[in-house]
C-alpha positions in Angstrom: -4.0 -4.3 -27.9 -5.7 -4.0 -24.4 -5.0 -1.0 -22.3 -4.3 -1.8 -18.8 -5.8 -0.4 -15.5 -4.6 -0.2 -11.8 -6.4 0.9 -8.9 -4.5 2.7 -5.9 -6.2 2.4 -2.3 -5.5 4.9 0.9 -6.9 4.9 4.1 -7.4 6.9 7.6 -7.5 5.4 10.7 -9.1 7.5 13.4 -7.6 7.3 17.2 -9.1 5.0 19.1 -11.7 6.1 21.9 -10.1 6.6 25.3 -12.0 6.4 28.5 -11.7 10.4 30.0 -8.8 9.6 33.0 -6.6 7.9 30.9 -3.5 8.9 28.9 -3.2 9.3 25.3 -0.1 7.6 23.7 2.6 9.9 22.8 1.9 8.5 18.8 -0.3 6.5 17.0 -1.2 2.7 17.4 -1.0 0.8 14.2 -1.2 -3.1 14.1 0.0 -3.3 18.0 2.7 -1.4 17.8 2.9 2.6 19.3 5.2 4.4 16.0 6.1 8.3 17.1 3.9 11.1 15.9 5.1 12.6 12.5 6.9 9.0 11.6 6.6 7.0 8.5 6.9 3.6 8.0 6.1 0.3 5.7 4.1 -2.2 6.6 4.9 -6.0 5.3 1.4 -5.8 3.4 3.2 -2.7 1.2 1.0 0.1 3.1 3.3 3.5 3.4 1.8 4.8 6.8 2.0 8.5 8.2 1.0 9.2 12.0 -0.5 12.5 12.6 -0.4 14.5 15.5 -4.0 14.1 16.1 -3.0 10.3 16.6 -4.9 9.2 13.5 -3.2 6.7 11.0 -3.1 7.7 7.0 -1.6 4.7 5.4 -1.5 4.4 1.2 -0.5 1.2 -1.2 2.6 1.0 -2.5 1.7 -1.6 -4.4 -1.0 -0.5 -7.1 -3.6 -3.5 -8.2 -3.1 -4.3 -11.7 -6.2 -5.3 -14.4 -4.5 -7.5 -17.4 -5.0 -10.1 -19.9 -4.2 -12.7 -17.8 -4.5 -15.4 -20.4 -1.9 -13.4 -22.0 0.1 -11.5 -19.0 0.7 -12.0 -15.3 2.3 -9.8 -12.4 5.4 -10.2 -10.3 5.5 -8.6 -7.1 8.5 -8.0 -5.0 7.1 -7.8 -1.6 10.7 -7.0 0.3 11.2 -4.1 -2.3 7.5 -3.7 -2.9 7.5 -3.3 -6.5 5.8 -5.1 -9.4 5.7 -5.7 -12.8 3.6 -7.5 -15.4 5.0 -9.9 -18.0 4.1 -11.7 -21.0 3.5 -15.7 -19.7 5.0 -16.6 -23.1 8.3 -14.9 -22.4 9.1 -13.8 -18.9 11.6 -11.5 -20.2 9.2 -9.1 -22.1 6.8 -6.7 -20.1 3.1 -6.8 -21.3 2.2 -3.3 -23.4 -0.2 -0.7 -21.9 -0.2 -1.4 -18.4 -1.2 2.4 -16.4 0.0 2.8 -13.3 -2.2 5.2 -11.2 -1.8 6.3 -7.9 
């Protein structure tokens, strides 16, 4: 039997450099879109994303990436609910033994 791994990922976006007379946003920009400092919110990608008061971005997967047997096993991911799950290809029904989950 094969033990399985994930791998988590996280990152921090800095501000963006303002020229001296202008204005900061009262938040953080993220993808185009201003979001309120302190908020959290999901991106379509599966990214948690936190914006700090400092107007930085902190942004984590919700989705962990899965190493399997894929001869043997394959993953399902729900992006709406962003969750997953790894199977046996010979029988859907039956989740494959071992898998980790870190995060």
């Amino acid at each position: 039997r094969s033990s399985d791994l994930c791998n988590a990922f996280c990152f921090h976006q800095l501000p963006e450099e303002l020229p001296d007379d202008t204005e900061p946003p009262q938040g953080c920009m993220f993808d185009g879109e201003l979001h309120k400092f302190g908020s959290r919110w999901r991106t379509p990608e599966c990214m948690r994303c936190d914006c700090s008061s400092d107007r930085s971005v902190n942004c984590c997967s919700l989705i962990f990436k899965a190493h399997y047997n894929e001869n043997e096993c394959e993953e399902i991911l729900n992006k709406k609910t962003c969750t997953q799950v790894v199977v046996q290809r010979k029988n859907r029904a039956l989740r494959c033994m071992g898998v980790v989950m870190v995060g």
